[in-house]
C-alpha positions in Angstrom: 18.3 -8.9 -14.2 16.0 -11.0 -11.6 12.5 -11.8 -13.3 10.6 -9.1 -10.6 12.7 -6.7 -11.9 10.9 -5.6 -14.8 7.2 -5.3 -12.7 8.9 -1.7 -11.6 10.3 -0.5 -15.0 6.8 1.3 -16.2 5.9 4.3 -14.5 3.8 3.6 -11.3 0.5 5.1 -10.4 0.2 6.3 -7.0 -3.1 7.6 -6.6 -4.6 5.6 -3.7 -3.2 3.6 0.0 -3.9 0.6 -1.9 -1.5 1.6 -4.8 1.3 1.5 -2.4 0.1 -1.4 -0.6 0.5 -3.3 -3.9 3.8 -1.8 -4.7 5.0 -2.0 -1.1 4.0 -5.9 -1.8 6.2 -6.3 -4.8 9.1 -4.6 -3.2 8.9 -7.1 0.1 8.3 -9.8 -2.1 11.3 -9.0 -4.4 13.4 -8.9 -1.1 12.5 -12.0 0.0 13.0 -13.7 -2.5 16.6 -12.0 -3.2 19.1 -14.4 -1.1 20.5 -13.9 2.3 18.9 -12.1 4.9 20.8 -9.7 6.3 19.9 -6.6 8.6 20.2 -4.1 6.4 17.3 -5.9 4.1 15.6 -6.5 7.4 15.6 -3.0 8.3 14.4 -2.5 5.1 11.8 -5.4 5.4 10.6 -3.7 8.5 10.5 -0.5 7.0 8.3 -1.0 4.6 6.3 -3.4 6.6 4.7 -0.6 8.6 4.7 2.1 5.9 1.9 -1.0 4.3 0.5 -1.2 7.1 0.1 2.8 7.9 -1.0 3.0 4.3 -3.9 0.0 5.1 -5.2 1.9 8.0 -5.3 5.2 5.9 -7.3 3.4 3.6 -9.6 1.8 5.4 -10.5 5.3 7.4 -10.8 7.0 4.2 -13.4 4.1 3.4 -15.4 4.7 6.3 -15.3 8.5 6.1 -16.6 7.9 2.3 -19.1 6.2 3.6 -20.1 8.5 6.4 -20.4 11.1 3.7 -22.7 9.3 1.7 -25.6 9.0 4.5 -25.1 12.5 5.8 -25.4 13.5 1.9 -28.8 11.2 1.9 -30.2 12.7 5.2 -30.3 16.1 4.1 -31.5 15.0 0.7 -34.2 13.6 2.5 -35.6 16.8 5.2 
């Protein structure tokens, strides 16, 4: 069994983009790591590249839409 391989046998939270980021991370990481390249595990690679970064720019929207709750929640605290 490769050393990575026990990082994924818990139960994995996936509550936020950032959770998959992270496990997105370990997977490419784990692939890169595992010998030849070959385009199947380049596909993959690939793959799962943009599903991180689809998952970054979700998160990073739901940041900003956070915040732009927060001062709309001030301003009408404040009339």
């Amino acid at each position: 069994m490769p050393e990575n391989e026990s990082e994924f046998t818990k139960d994995i939270r996936i509550n936020k983009p950032q959770d998959i980021r992270r496990m997105i991370g370990k997977v490419i990481n784990i692939l890169l790591q595992d010998g030849e390249m070959k385009i199947d595990k380049a596909k993959t690679l690939a793959t799962l590249s943009n599903t991180a970064l689809k998952s970054m720019e979700l998160g990073e929207l739901a940041e900003r839409l956070d915040k732009i709750e927060e001062q709309l929640k001030k301003e009408e605290g404040d009339k």
